[in-house]
LORO-968206 format. One record per residue (C-alpha): residue in one letter; x negated, y, z negated. Coordinates in nm, 2 decimals. Each point is the difference from the previous one (the first is absolute). Layout:
+----+--------+--------+--------+
: aa :     xx :     yy :     zz :
+----+--------+--------+--------+
:  a :      X :      Y :      Z :
...
+----+--------+--------+--------+
This chain:
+----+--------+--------+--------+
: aa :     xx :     yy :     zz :
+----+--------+--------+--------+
:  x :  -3.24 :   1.52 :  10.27 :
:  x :  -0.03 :  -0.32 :   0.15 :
:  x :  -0.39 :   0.07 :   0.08 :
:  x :  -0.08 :  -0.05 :  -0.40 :
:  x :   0.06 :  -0.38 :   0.03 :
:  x :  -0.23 :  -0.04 :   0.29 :
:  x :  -0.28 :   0.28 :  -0.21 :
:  x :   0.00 :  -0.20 :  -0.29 :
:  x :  -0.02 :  -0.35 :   0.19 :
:  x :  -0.34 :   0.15 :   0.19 :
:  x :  -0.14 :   0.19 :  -0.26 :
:  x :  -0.01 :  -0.33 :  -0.24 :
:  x :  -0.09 :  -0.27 :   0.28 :
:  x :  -0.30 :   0.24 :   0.11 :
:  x :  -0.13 :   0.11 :  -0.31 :
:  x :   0.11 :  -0.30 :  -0.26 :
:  x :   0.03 :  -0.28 :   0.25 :
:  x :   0.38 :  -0.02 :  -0.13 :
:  x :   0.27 :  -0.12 :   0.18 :
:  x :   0.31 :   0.23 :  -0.14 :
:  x :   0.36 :  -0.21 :   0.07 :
:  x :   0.26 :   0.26 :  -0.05 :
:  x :   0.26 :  -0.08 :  -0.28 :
:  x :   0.34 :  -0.01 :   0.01 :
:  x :   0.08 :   0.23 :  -0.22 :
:  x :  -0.11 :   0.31 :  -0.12 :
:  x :  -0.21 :  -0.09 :  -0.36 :
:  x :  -0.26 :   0.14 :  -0.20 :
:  x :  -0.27 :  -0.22 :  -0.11 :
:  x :   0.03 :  -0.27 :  -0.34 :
:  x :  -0.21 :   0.14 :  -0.24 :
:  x :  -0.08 :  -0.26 :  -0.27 :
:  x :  -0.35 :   0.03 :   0.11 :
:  x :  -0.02 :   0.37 :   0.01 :
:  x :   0.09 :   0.25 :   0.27 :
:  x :  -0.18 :   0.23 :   0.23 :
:  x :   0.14 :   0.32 :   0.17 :
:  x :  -0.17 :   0.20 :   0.25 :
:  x :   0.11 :   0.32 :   0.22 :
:  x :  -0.16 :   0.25 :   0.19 :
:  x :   0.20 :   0.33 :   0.11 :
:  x :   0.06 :   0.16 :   0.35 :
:  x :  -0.04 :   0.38 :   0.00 :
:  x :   0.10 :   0.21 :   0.26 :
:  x :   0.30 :   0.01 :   0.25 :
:  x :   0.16 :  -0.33 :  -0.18 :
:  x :  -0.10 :  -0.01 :  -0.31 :
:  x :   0.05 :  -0.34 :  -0.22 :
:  x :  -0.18 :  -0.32 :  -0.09 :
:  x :  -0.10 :  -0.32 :   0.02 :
:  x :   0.07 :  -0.20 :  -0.30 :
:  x :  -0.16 :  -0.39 :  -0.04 :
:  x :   0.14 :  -0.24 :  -0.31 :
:  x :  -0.14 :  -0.31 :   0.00 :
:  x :  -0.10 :  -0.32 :  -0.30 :
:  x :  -0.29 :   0.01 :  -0.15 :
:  x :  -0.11 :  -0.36 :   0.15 :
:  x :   0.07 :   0.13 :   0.36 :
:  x :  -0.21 :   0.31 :  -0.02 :
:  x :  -0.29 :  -0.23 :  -0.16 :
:  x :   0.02 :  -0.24 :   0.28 :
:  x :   0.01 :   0.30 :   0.27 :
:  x :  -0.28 :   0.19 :  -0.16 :
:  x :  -0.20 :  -0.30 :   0.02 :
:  x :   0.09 :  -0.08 :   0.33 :
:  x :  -0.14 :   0.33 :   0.14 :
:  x :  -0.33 :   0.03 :  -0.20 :
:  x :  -0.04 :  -0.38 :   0.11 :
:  x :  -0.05 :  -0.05 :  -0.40 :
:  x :   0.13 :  -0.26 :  -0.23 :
:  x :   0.33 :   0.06 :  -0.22 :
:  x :  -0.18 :  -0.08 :  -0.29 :
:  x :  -0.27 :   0.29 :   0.09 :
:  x :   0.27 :   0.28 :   0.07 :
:  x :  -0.03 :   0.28 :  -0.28 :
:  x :   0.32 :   0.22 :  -0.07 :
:  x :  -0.19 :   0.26 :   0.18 :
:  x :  -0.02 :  -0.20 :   0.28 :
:  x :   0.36 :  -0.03 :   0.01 :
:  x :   0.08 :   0.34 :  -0.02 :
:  x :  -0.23 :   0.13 :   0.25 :
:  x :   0.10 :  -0.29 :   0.27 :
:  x :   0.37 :   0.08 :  -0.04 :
:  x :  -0.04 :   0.36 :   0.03 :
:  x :  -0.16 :  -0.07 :   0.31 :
:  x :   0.29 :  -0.18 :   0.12 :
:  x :   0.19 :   0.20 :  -0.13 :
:  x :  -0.19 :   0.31 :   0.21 :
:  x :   0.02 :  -0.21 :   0.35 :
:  x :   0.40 :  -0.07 :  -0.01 :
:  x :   0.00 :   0.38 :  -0.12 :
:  x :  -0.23 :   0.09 :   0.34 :
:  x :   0.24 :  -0.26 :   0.20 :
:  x :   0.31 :   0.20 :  -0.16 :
:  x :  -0.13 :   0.33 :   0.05 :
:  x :  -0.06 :   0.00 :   0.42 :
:  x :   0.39 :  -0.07 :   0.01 :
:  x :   0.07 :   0.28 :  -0.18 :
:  x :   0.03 :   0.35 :   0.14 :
:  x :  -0.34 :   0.18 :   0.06 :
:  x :  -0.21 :   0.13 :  -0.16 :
:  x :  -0.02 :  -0.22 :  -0.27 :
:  x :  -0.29 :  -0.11 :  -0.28 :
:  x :  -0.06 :  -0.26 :  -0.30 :
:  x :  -0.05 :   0.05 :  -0.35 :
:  x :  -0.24 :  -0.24 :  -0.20 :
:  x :   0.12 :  -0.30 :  -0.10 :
:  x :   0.18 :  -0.02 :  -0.34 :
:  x :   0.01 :  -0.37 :  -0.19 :
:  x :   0.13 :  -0.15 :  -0.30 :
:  x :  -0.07 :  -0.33 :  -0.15 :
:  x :   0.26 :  -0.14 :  -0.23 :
:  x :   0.18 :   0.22 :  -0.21 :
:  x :  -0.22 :   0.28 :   0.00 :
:  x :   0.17 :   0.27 :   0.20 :
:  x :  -0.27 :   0.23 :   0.21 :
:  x :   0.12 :  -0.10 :   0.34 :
:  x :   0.13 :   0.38 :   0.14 :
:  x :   0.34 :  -0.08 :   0.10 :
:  x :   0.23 :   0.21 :   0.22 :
:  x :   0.36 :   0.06 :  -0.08 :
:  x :   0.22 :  -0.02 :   0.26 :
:  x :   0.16 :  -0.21 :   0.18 :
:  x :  -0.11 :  -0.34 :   0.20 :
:  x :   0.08 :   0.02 :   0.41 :
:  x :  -0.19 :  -0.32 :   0.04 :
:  x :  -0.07 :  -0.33 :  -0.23 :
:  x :  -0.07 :  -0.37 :   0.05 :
:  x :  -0.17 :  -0.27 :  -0.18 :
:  x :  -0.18 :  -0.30 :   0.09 :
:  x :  -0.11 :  -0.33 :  -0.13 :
:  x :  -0.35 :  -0.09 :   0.02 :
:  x :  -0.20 :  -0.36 :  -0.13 :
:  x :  -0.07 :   0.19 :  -0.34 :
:  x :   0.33 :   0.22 :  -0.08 :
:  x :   0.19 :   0.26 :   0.13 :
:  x :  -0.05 :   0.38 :   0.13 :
:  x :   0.27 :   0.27 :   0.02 :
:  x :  -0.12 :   0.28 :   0.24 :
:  x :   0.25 :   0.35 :  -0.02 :
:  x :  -0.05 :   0.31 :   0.17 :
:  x :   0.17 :   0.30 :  -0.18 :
:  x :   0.11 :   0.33 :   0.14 :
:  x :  -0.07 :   0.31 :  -0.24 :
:  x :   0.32 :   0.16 :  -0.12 :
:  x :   0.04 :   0.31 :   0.18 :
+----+--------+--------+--------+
């Protein structure tokens, strides 16, 4: 899905003010600082997901870059409800490819090591990652296992 690249790129320069420079390879994000993961499912006649990883210090800097808030103001709840948005508009972006009719779950999203974020098994028809000034992001799409 070539489309996910170019999602990704729009959702995060309108929403964050980000510029997004694809990677060269395919990597999750460094974690020293802590981790986030976000997804969101597709229900219907595809059903998968649409998984986000991404450093802690990236996800600070885009969460304050779309409440227009200072990094040092950015609460963890903050975080998680900013990235789930994202996480719901690459999902939307995802979803009108797919076969119709289609429809999102909520967002699901984990901060560090704790483990809520709803993942999908299955298998990934789609991944890239990209470098931004404040880390990296990995964005997969998953197919459910049939």
């Amino acid at each position: 899905m070539n489309e996910l690249k170019d999602i990704a790129s729009e959702v995060w320069a309108s929403m964050a003010n980000t510029y997004l420079e694809p990677a060269g390879v395919i990597a999750g994000p460094e974690s020293s600082t802590g981790s986030v993961t976000s997804s969101v499912r597709v229900e219907g006649a595809w059903e998968g997901a649409v998984r986000l990883d991404m450093n802690m210090d990236m996800a600070r800097t885009t969460t304050a870059r779309l409440l227009g808030a200072e990094e040092a103001d950015i609460s963890p709840e903050d975080i998680q409800d900013a990235v789930g948005e994202l996480a719901n508009m690459l999902g939307g972006g995802v979803k009108e490819l797919m076969p119709q009719p289609c429809k999102l779950s909520p967002p699901s999203v984990s901060l560090g090591d704790e483990r809520k974020c709803a993942i999908l098994s299955g298998r990934i028809t789609s991944e890239c990652s990209f470098t931004a000034d404040s880390g990296l992001l990995r964005v997969s799409v998953v197919e459910r296992d049939s």
